[in-house]
FIDRENLUM-469433 format. One line per field, with one value per residue (C-alpha): residue in three letters; chain; y, z, x. Coordinates in Angstrom, 2 decimals, decimal comma, padded with zeros to 5 digits. Example, Ala and Ser with C-alpha at 12.3 -4.5 7.8 and 13.67 -1.06 7.14 Angstrom:
2
residu	[ALA;SER] .
chaine	[A;A] .
v	[-004,50;-001,06] .
w	[007,80;007,14] .
u	[012,30;013,67] .
% end
This chain:
370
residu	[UNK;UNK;UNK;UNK;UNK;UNK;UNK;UNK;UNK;UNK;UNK;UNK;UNK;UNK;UNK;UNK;UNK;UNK;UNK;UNK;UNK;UNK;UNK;UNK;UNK;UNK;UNK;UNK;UNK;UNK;UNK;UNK;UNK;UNK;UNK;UNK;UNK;UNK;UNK;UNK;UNK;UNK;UNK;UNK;UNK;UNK;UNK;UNK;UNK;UNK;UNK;UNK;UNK;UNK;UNK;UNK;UNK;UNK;UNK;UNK;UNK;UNK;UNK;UNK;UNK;UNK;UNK;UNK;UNK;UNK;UNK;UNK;UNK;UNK;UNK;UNK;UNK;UNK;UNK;UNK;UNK;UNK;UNK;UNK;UNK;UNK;UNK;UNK;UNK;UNK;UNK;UNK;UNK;UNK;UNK;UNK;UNK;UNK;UNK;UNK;UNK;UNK;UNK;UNK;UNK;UNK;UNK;UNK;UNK;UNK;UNK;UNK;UNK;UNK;UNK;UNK;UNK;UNK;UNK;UNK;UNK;UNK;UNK;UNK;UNK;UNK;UNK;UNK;UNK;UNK;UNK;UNK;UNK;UNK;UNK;UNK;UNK;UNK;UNK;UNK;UNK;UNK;UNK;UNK;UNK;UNK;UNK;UNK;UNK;UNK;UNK;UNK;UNK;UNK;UNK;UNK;UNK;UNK;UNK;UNK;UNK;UNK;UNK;UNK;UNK;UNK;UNK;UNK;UNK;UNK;UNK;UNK;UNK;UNK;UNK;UNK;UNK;UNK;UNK;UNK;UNK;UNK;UNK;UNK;UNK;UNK;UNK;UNK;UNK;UNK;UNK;UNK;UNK;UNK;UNK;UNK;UNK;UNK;UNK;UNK;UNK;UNK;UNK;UNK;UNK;UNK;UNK;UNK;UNK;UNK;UNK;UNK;UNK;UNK;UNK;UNK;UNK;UNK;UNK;UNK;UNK;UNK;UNK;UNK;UNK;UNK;UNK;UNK;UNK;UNK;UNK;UNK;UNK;UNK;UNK;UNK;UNK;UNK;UNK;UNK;UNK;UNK;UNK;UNK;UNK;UNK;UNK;UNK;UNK;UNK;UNK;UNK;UNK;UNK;UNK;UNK;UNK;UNK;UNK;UNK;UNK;UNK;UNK;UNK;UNK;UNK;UNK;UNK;UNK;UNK;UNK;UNK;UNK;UNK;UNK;UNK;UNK;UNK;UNK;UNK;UNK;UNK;UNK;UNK;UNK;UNK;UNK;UNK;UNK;UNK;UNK;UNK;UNK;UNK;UNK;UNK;UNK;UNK;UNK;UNK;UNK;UNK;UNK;UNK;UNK;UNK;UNK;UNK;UNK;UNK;UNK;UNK;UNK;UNK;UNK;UNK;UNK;UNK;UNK;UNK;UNK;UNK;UNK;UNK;UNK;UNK;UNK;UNK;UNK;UNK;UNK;UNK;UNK;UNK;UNK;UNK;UNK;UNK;UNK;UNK;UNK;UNK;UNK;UNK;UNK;UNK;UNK;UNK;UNK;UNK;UNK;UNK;UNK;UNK;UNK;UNK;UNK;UNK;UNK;UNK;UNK;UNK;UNK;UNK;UNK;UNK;UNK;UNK;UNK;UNK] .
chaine	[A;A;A;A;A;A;A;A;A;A;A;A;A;A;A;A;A;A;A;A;A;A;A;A;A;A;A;A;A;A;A;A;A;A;A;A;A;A;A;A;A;A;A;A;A;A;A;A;A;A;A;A;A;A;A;A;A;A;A;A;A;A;A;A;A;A;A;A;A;A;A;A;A;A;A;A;A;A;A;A;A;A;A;A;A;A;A;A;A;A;A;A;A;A;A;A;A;A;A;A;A;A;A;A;A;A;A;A;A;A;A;A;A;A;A;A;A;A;A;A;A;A;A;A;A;A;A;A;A;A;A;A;A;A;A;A;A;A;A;A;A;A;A;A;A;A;A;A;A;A;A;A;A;A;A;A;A;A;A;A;A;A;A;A;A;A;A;A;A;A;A;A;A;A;A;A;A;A;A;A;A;A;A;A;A;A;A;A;A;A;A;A;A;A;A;A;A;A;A;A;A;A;A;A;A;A;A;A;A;A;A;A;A;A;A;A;A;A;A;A;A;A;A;A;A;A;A;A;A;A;A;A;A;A;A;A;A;A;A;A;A;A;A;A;A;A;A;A;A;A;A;A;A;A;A;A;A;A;A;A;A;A;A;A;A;A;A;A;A;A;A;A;A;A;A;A;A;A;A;A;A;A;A;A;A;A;A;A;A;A;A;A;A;A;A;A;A;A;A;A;A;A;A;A;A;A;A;A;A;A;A;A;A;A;A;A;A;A;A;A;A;A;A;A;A;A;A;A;A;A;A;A;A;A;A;A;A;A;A;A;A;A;A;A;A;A;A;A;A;A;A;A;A;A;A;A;A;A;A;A;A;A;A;A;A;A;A;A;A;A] .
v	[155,71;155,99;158,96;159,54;159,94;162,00;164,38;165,15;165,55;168,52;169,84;170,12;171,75;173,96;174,74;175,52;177,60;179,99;180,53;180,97;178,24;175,94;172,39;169,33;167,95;164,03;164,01;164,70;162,77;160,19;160,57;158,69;160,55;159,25;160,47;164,14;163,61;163,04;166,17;168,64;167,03;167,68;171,03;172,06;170,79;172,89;176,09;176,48;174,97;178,22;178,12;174,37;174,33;177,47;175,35;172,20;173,98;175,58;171,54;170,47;168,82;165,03;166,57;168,01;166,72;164,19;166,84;166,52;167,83;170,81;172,78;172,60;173,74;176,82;177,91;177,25;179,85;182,05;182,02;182,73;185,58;186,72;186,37;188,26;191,29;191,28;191,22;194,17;195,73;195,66;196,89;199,88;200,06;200,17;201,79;205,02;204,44;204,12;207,51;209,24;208,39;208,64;205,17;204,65;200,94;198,40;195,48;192,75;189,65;187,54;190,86;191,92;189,07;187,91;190,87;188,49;185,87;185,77;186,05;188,18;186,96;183,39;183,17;181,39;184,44;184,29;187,23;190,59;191,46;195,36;196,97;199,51;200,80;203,88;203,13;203,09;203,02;198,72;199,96;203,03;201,68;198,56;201,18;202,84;199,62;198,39;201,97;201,07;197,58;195,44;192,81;192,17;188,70;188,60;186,89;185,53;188,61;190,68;191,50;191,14;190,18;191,71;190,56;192,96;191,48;188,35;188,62;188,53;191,17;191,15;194,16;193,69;196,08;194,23;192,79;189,40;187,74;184,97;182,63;183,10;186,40;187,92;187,33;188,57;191,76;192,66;192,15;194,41;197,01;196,59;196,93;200,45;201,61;200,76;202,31;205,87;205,79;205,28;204,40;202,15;201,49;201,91;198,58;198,60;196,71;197,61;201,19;201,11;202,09;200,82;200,39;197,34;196,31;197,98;194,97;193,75;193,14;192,04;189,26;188,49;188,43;186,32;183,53;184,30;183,96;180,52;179,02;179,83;177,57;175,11;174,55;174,47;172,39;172,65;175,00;174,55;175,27;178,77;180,60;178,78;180,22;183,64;183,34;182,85;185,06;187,46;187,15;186,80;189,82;191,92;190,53;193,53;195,83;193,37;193,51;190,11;190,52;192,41;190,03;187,27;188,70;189,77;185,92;184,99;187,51;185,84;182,12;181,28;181,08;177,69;176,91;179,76;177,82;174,47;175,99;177,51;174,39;172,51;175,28;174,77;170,89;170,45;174,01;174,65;177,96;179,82;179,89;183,49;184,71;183,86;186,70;183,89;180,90;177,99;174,37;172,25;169,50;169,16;166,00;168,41;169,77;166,33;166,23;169,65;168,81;165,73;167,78;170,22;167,78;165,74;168,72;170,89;174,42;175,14;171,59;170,76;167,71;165,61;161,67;159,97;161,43;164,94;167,17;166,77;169,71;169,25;172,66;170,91;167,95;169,41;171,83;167,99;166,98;170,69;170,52;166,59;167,31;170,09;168,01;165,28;167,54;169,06;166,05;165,31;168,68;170,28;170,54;172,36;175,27;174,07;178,07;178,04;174,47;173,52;175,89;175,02;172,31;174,55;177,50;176,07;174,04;177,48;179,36;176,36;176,12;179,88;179,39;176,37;178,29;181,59] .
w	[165,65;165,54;165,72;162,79;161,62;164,81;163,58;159,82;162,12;163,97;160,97;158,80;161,61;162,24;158,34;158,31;161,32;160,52;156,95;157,90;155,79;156,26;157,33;155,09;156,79;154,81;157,63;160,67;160,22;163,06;164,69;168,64;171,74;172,05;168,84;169,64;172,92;171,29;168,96;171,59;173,79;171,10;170,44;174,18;174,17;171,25;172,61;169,71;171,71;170,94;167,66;167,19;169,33;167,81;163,92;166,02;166,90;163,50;161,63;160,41;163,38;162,08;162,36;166,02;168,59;171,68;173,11;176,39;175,58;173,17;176,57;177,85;174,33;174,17;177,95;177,04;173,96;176,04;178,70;176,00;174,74;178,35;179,05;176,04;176,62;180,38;178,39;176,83;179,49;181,46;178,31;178,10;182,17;181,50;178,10;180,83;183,23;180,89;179,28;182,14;183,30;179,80;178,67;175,46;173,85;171,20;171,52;171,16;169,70;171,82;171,54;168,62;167,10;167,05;164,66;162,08;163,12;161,59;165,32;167,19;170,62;169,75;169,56;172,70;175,14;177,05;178,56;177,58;175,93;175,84;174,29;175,97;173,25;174,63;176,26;179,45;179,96;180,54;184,07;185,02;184,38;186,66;189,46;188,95;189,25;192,32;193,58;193,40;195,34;192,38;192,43;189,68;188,60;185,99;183,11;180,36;180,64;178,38;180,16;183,79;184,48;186,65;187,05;187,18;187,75;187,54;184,04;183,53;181,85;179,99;180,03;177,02;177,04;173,92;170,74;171,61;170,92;169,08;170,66;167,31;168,69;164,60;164,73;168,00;166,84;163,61;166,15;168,68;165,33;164,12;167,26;167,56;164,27;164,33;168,06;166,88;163,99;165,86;162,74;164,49;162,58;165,31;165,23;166,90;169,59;170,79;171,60;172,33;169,54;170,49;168,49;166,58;165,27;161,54;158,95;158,11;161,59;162,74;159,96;160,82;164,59;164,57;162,90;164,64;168,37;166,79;165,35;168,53;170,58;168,42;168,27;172,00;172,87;170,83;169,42;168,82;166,27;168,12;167,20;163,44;163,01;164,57;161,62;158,84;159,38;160,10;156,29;154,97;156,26;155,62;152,42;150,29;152,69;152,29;149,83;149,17;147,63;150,95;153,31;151,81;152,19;155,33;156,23;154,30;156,27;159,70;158,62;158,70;154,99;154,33;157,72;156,91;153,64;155,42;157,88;155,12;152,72;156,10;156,26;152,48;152,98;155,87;156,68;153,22;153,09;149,40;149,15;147,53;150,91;151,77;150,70;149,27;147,25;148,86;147,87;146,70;148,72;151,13;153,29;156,89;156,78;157,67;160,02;161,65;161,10;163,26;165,89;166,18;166,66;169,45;171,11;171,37;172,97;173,45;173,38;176,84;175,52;174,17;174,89;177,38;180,61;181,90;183,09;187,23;189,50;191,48;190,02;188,96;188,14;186,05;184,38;183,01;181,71;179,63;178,53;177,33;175,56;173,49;173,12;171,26;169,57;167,88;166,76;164,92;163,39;163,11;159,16;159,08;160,50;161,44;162,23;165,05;165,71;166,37;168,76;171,16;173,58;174,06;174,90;177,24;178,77;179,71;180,63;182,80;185,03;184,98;186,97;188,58;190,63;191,57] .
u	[188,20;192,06;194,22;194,68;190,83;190,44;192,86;191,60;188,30;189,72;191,68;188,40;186,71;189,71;189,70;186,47;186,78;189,63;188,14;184,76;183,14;180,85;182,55;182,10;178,81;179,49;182,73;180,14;177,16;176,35;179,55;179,66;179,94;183,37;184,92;183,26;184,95;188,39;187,92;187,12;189,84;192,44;190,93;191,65;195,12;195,70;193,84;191,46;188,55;185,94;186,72;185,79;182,94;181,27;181,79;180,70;177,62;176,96;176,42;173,32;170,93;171,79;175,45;175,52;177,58;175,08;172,95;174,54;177,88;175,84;175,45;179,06;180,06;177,39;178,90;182,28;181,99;180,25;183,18;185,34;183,60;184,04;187,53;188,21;185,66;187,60;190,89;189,83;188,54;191,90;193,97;191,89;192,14;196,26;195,84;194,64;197,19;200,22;199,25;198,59;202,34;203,74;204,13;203,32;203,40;202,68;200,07;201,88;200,24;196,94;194,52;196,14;195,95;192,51;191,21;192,37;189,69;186,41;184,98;187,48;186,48;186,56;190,35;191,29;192,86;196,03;198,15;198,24;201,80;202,95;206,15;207,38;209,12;210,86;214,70;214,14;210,53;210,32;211,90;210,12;206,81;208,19;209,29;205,91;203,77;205,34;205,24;201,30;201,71;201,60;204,02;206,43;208,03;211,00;210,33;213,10;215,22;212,97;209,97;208,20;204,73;202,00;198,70;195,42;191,93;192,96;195,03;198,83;200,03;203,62;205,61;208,47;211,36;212,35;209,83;212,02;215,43;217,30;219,81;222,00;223,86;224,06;220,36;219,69;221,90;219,79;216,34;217,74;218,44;215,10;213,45;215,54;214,37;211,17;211,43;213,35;210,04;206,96;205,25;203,16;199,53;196,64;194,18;190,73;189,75;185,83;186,46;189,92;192,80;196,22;199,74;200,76;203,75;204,22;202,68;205,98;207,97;204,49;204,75;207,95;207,74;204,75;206,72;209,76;207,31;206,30;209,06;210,78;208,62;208,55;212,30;212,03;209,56;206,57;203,51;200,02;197,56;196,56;199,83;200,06;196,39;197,50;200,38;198,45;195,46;197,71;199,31;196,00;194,26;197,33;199,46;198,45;200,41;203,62;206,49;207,37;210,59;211,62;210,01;211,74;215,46;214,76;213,37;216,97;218,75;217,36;218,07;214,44;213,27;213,09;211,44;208,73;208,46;207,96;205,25;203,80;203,35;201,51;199,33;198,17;198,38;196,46;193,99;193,36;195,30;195,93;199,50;198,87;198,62;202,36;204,92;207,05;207,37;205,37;206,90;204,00;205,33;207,56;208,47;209,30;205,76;204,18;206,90;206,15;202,26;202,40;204,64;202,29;198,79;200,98;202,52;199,47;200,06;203,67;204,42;203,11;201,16;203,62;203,15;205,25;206,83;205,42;207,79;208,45;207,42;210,62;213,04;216,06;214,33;212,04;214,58;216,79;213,31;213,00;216,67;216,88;213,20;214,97;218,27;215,54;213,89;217,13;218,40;214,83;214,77;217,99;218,33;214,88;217,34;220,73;221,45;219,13;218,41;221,58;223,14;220,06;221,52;224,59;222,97;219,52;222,29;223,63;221,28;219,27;222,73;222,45;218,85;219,92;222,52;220,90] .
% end
């Protein structure tokens, strides 16, 4: 089976997944062991591998993956489950410490984010992100941590990581940032308001109550977070599905005539349009959960559709060449991959798109010479 079959494979499973519906059993029946192979193999890339293997698992017995790969998709859903319980476990661990030492934050994304899936703890985990919302607080809580032996590792300028039991753990002093400085500006004034407010709504995770972002920046952000990769180097199916659940489980609490001037204001309209439209075209999504106008066609969304199924997560999967481990070495291969991928997509935002060689170019000499 080519490619291309492969992939409307994993996108009806996906689908089916995300919306919790039954898949289209007539697609599944009698299927080889090497076209299952190629479906979970695609769904790992993209870091949606629980989801697929729980719908997998949920066909009709003359629909079921070969028995011997059933098992290594029961534990690897299980494991999942897991990680995400021990996730949880460590935010509530931190969730104590940070108020004991008078830290308050925001959940940023990953946790926060998989409310929105029909089965929470299927969502494929990754780090824990925290705001530390409160000037000044990103680099007391730093001073405090390592005042406890942790060690702390700079990030991109706006937060540092630590790691606890085994999970990373992102503190942000900022939401996140633009390269295009007037966009980078209205962030930083958002982030301030939203900062000086502290009208953050309180989601529930097991036991534990922690901020999110208010509905609006949190609809925003999350396509900001993804479109940001994607310009770079790439994004996978986890953070599109993050996006539109997102929008779906919360579009009653979103003014669309606001969110779309503010999407105007940021330059990134049209590509929220073009995201959107893939999302309708190829995972089934109602466009009447999009705080906008969705085109009913558009020719970049097959474009951004087949980015995303060769890219997989963050764009690590492309085909061809993998970056080298070697520093500077492997810094050329980042840059020239996001030199390539501007010239392919620079008029899906010319704003943001364009300005990108200039300003990685920068910043990689920047690391290259420390």
């Amino acid at each position: 089976m080519d490619d291309s079959a492969i992939n409307v494979l994993f996108l009806k499973l996906l689908s089916a997944a995300i919306w919790d519906k039954p898949a289209d059993v007539t697609l599944f029946n009698n299927l080889d062991d090497r076209t299952w192979k190629q479906i979970f193999r695609l769904a790992r890339l993209q870091s949606v591998s629980a989801l697929i293997a729980c719908k997998a698992l949920s066909l009709p017995q003359e629909c079921l993956p070969p028995r011997q790969q059933n098992a290594a998709l029961v534990s690897h859903v299980e494991q999942t489950r897991a990680r995400n319980l021990k996730m949880m476990g460590v935010l509530a661990t931190i969730t104590d410490w940070y108020e004991e030492a008078g830290f308050p934050f925001v959940l940023l994304k990953g946790l926060a984010n998989g409310i929105n899936y029909p089965e929470p703890l299927l969502r494929n985990p990754g780090d824990v992100d925290l705001w530390l919302y409160r000037k000044g607080d990103s680099e007391r809580a730093k001073t405090w941590l390592e005042s406890k032996g942790y060690e702390t590792i700079d990030g991109n300028g706006i937060h540092y990581i630590f790691t606890e039991q085994g999970i990373h753990i992102e503190n942000h002093r900022r939401v996140s940032y633009f390269d295009h400085k007037k966009c980078d500006r209205q962030l930083a004034a958002m982030e301030k308001q939203a900062a000086e407010d502290e009208h953050f709504p309180f989601i529930q995770l097991g036991d534990l109550k922690v901020r999110q972002l208010p509905v609006e920046m949190n609809a925003f952000f999350l396509f900001h977070h993804m479109f940001r990769h994607f310009e770079h180097l790439g994004v996978g199916f986890r953070q599109f599905c993050d996006w539109i659940l997102f929008l779906k489980n919360n579009r009653g609490q979103i003014d669309p005539v606001s969110f779309t001037v503010q999407a105007q204001s940021y330059k990134l309209l049209y590509p929220m349009q073009v995201f959107a439209c893939a999302a309708v075209k190829y995972l089934d999504a109602p466009p009447d959960i999009f705080p906008f106008t969705v085109p009913t066609d558009n020719a970049f969304a097959h474009k951004v559709m087949k980015d995303v199924l060769e890219g997989g997560n963050f764009g690590f999967h492309h085909p061809g060449k993998k970056r080298p481990e070697q520093k500077m070495r492997g810094m050329w291969f980042s840059y020239k991959t996001t030199v390539r991928k501007s010239l392919k997509f620079w008029s899906l935002s010319p704003q943001h798109i364009l300005i990108l060689p200039a300003t990685k170019l920068i910043h990689r000499l920047r690391i290259g010479f420390k």
